[in-house]
Structure formats: structure tokens, C-alpha cells
C-alpha positions in Angstrom: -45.3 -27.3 -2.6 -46.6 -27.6 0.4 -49.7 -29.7 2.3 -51.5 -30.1 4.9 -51.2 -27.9 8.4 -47.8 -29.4 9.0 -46.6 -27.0 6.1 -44.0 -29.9 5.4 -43.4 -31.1 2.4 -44.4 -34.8 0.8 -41.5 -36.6 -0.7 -43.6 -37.0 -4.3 -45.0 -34.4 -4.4 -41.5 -32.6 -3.5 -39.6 -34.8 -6.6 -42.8 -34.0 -9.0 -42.1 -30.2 -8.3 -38.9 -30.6 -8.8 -39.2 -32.4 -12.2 -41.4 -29.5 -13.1 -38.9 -26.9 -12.2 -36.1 -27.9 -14.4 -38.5 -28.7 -17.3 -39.9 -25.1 -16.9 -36.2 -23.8 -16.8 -35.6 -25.7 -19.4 -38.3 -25.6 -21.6 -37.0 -23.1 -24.7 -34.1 -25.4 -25.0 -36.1 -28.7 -25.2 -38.1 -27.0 -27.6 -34.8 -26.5 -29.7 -34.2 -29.7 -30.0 -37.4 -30.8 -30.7 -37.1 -28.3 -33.5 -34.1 -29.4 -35.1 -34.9 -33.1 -35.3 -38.3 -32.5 -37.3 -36.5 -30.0 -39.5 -34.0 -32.7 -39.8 -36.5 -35.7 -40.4 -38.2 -33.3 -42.5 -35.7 -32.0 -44.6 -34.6 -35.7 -45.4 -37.9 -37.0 -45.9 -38.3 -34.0 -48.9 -35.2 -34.4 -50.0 -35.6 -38.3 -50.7 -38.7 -38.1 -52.8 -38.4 -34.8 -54.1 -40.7 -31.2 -54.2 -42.3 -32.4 -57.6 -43.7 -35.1 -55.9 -46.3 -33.0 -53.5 -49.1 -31.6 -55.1 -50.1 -28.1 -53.5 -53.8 -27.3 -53.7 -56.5 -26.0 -52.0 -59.4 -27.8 -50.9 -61.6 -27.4 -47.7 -62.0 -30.8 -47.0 -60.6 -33.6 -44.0 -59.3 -36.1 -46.7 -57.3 -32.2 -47.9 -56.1 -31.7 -44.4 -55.1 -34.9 -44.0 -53.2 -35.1 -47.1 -51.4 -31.5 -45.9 -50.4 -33.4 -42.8 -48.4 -36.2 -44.8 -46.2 -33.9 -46.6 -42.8 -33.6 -45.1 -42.9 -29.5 -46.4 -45.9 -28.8 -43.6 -43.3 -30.3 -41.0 -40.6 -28.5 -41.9 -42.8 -25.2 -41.6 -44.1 -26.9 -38.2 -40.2 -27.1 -37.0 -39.2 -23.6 -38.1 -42.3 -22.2 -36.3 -41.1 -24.3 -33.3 -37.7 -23.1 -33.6 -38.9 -19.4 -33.7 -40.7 -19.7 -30.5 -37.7 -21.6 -28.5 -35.6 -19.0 -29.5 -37.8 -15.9 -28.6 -37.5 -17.8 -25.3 -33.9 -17.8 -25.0 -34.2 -14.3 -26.0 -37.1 -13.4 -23.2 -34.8 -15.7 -20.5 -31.5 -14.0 -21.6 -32.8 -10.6 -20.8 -34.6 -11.2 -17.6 -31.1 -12.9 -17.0 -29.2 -9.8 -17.5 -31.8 -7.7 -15.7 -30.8 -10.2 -12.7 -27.0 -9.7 -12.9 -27.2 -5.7 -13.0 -29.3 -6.1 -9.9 -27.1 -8.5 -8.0 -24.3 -6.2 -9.6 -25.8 -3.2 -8.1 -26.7 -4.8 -4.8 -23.2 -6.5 -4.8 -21.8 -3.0 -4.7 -24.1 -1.7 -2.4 -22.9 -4.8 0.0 -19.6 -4.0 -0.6 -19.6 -0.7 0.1 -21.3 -1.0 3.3 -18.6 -3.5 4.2 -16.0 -1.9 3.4 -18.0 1.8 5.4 -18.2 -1.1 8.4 -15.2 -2.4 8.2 -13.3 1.4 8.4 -15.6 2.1 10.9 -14.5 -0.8 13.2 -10.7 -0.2 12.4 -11.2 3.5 13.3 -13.2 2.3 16.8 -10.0 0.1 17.7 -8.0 3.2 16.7 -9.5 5.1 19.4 -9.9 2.4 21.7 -6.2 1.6 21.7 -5.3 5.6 21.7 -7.6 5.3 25.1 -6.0 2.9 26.1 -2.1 3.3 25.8 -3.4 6.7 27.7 -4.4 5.2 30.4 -1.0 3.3 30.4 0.9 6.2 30.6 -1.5 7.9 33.0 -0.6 5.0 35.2 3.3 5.0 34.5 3.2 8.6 35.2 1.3 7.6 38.3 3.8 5.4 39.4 6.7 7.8 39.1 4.6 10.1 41.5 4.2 7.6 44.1 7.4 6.0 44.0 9.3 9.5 44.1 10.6 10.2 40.8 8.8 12.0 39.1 11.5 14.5 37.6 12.9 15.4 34.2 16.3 13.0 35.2 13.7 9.7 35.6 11.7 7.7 33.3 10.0 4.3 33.0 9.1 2.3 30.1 7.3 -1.0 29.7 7.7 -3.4 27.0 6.3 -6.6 25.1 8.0 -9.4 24.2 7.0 -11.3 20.9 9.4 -13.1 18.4 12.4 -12.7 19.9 12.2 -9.2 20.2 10.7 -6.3 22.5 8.2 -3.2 21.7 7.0 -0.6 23.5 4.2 -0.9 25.7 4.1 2.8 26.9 6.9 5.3 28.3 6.7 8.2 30.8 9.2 11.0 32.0 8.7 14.6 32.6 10.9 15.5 30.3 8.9 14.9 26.8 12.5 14.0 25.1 13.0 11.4 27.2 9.4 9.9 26.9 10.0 9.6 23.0 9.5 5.8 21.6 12.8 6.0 19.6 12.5 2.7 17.2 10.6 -0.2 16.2 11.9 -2.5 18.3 14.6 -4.1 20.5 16.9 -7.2 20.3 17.7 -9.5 22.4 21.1 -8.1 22.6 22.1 -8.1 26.1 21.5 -4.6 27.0 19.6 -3.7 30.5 16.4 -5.2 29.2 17.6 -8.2 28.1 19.2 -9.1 31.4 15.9 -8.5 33.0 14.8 -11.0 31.1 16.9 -13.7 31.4 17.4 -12.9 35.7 14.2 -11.9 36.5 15.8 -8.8 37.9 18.4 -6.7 36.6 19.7 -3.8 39.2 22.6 -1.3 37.7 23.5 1.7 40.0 27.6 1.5 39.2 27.5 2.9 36.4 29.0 6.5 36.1 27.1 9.6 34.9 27.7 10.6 31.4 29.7 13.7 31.5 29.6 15.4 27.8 33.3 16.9 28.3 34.4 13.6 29.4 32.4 10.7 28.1 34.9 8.0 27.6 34.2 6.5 31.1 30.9 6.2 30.8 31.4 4.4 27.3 34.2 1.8 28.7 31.5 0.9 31.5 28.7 0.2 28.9 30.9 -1.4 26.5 32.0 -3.9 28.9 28.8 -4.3 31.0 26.4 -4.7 28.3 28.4 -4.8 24.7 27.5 -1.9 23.0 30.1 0.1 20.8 30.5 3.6 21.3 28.6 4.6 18.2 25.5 2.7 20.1 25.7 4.6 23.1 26.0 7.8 21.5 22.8 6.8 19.9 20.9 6.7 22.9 18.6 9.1 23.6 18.7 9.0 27.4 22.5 8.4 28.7 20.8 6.7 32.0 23.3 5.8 35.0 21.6 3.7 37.0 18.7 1.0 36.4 16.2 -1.4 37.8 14.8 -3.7 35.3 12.5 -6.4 36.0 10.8 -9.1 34.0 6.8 -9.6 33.8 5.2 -13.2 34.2 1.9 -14.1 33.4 0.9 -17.5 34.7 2.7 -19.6 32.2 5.4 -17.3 30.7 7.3 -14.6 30.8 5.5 -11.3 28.6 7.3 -8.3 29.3 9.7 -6.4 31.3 9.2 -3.0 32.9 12.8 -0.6 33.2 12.8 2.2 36.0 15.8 4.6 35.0 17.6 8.1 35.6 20.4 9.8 34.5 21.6 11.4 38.0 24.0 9.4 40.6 22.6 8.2 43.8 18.7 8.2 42.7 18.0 4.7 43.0 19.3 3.8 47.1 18.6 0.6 47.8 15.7 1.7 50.4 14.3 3.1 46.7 14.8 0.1 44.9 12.8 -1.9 47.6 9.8 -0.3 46.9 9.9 -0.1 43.3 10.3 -4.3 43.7 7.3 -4.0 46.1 5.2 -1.5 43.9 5.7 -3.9 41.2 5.3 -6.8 42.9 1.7 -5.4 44.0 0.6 -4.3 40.6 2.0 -7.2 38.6 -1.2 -8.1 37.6 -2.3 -4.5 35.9 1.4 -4.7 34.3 0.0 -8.0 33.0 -3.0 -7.2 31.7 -1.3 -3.7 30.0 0.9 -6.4 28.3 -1.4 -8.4 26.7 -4.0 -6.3 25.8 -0.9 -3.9 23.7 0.7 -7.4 22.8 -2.6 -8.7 20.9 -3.9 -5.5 19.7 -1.4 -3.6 18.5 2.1 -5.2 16.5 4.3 -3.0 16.6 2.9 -0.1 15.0 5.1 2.4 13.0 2.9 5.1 13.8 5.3 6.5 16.8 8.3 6.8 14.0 6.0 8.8 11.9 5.4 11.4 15.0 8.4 11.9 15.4 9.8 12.5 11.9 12.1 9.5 11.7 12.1 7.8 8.1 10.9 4.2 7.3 12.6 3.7 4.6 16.2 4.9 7.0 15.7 2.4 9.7 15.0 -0.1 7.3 18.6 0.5 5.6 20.6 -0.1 9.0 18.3 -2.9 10.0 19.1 -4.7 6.6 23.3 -3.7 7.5 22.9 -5.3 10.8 23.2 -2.6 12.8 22.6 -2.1 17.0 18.8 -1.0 17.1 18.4 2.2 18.7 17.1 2.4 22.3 
């Protein structure tokens, strides 16, 4: 209840309403009780001093009524009227009670349903935003292969996250769609090209022979002994690449990510070329940053590019419990 124009409420006046409140919630139980102790007190009362001992007569008179009143029967007729009303209460409150729940049932699915319409709405919006923008990622790898001078099938660069001691694919480029494939899940820190970006800073490789088909063993001795990996890991490789520059991304406090400029052809990466690669990345550090974190915190390592490109779950699972190499 509410007074004057301050609309606030007075402290009795609050605790009276109150006190009324729970007695009108409660009122068809009170009158239970009530019930059931003058049945009781009743029933005892006739029981002690017998039916034969009330008289029933009528008479139209106050010394009649009076005498009606005394008789422990009229009270027991009193409680079992009293008892029929509290429970036509209960009754009354128990239905308006499940009227209530169906609504809030109802509206509780309603609720639900909208949530659950929202919340597929807002996962499909982040969908599309981060479709938009590992786009414009590769728009601006593919832009970078333009200015730098490689932009031919026999090139490619990839950038990468690191998170939990392992690395995942930021977004990859070539001209030739095979080699822009995101082969796996993710890399170890297993001391291939990537990993020695990241523990040098910089990790330049232009010594290593081309993989020739008809003779391949070379090319496997040099990777074996330069970076560990047995010959059943290098034939796995999707792109035999001869030559690298890797380099490691810092944000301001730590290291996030490592971008790898590679080809397959001798004599692609002079050291007048790898120059400006270190100075283009150098000058663009902070978009490679900002690609980074945006793919580190938005999207973990999403399975969706081994779906597109046919290669089973439940396969790569297998050799990732037997320990084996991860593909690149």
C-alpha cells in the first residue's frame, strides 16, 4: 500500500499489508485447522456424555437456540461445514494454481524458443562474420604475394596461431588451390620450419635441395637432419617446399603467431627477396597482429577445413592417439 504523494511506503502500514497477505494466502488452511480442532473437541465432548443425553426438539424460542448452541452435536455440524469450505478453497487455489503453471509452462517455452531462435541467430552472424573475415585474410595474403613478387603456383604463405603449445591456421594463400589446402588440425611444436621461427625470431632455409620425384632421397636426408622428420613425414607433405623464410609475430607482451613465406623452386628466395619480405613484414606487423588475435579468440581450431576437404575425424584422431608426426 501506498500513501501520500511520495508514493513510498510507511513501515506499518507495509508490515500490516504484509500480515494480511500471508493470512489471505493462507486462509483455507487456517480454516482447516480450525476445523479439525472443534470436530475434535466436539467429537470428545459427545463421546464423554453420550448421544442419549441431548434431547432434539423443536421450539422457536432464544432459551431453544441457546440450548442448540450447548450441544457438542451442533459443533460438530459447525466444523464439518467449516471443513467443507476450507477445502473447496484448496480446491479453488489448486486450480488457479495449475492454470498458473500451464501459463508460465507455455510462456517458459515460448522464452525458450526465442532463445534458443536468438541464440542460432547470433552463432550464424559470427559464422558469417568470421567467413568475412578469414576472407579478407587471404585477400591480404594473396596481396602480399603480388607485391612482394611471388605470386605463382611454386609459392605460398601461411599464417598461424599459437595457443597451448600448439599452432593453427590463421589463413593460407597460393595460386595453386592444392597448395592453399589447410591439411590438419594443428601443428606441434616439433622443430620443423615453424617451430624454429619461433624459438629465433627468424628462421631463413634456402639450402635445401628441390624434391626431385625420380630421385627423392636427397631431399629426405636434408629434412631429416635439418628438422627431424622421418621419411614417412615428408612424404606426407603436401607441398615438398625448398626454400623458407619463417618469422615469428609479437604482440606487445608475447609472441602470437608466426607467418612462413615458401616455394618449391631453387633460387626464389635471393637474399635481395628476403630483405623485403623482412621489411614488408616488419611494416605490416601490426595487421598480422591484429589477424592473429581476432582468429586466435574467435575461432579454436575449427574442424570445419577437414570436413571440406573430405579428410575423416575419426582417422586423424587414430594417428593422433599412436603418436604420430602431424601432417603439415
Amino acid at each position: 500500500m501506498y500513501l501520500g504523494f511520495t508514493g513510498k511506503k510507511t513501515g506499518l502500514v507495509s508490515k500490516v499489508t504484509s500480515i494480511l497477505d500471508g493470512f489471505g494466502k493462507g486462509f483455507y488452511l487456517a480454516l482447516d485447522v480450525i476445523a479439525t480442532a472443534i470436530l475434535g473437541i466436539s467429537a470428545a465432548w459427545t463421546t464423554s456424555k453420550g448421544l442419549e443425553q441431548y434431547e432434539i426438539y423443536f421450539e422457536f424460542s432464544f432459551i431453544a437456540l441457546l440450548a442448540v448452541f450447548k450441544t457438542p452435536i451442533t459443533y460438530v455440524f459447525f466444523s464439518l461445514i467449516i471443513y467443507i469450505i476450507s477445502k473447496g478453497y484448496q480446491w479453488l487455489d489448486n486450480e488457479n494454481l495449475l492454470g498458473e503453471n500451464k501459463k508460465l509452462g507455455v510462456a517458459k517455452y515460448e522464452l525458450e524458443n526465442r532463445l534458443k531462435s536468438a541464440s542460432e541467430d547470433i552463432d550464424e552472424f559470427k559464422s558469417k562474420i568470421n567467413s568475412l573475415y578469414k576472407e579478407l585474410i587471404k585477400t591480404w595474403l594473396k596481396s602480399s604475394l603480388k607485391t612482394l613478387n611471388l605470386f605463382e603456383s611454386s609459392c605460398r604463405v601461411t599464417l598461424y596461431y599459437f595457443k597451448k603449445n600448439h599452432f593453427y591456421y590463421v589463413g593460407r594463400y597460393s595460386v595453386d588451390p592444392e597448395n592453399s589446402r589447410e591439411s590438419t588440425l594443428k601443428f606441434e611444436l616439433n622443430g620443423g620450419v615453424i617451430s624454429q621461427a619461433w624459438r629465433k625470431q627468424v628462421h631463413k632455409d634456402v639450402s635445401c635441395p628441390e624434391y626431385d620425384s625420380s630421385d627423392p632421397n636427397p631431399y629426405f636426408e636434408y629434412v631429416k637432419q635439418t628438422y627431424n622428420f622421418s621419411e614417412e613425414k615428408v612424404k606426407s607433405l603436401g607441398m615438398k617446399s625448398c626454400q623458407y623464410y619463417a618469422r615469428r609475430i609479437d604482440d606487445t607482451s608475447e609472441a602470437i603467431g608466426v607467418i612462413v613465406f615458401e616455394s618449391i623452386t631453387k633460387n626464389k628466395f635471393t637474399e635481395r627477396q628476403i630483405k623485403r619480405i623482412e621489411s614488408y613484414c616488419a611494416e605490416h606487423e601490426s595487421n598480422l597482429v591484429s589477424y592473429i588475435r581476432y582468429i586466435r579468440d574467435n575461432d579454436h581450431a575449427s574442424s570445419d577445413s577437414i570436413r571440406a576437404k573430405g579428410v575423416a575425424e575419426m582417422e586423424f584422431l587414430r594417428q593422433f592417439k599412436e603418436g604420430k608426426d602431424v601432417k603439415k
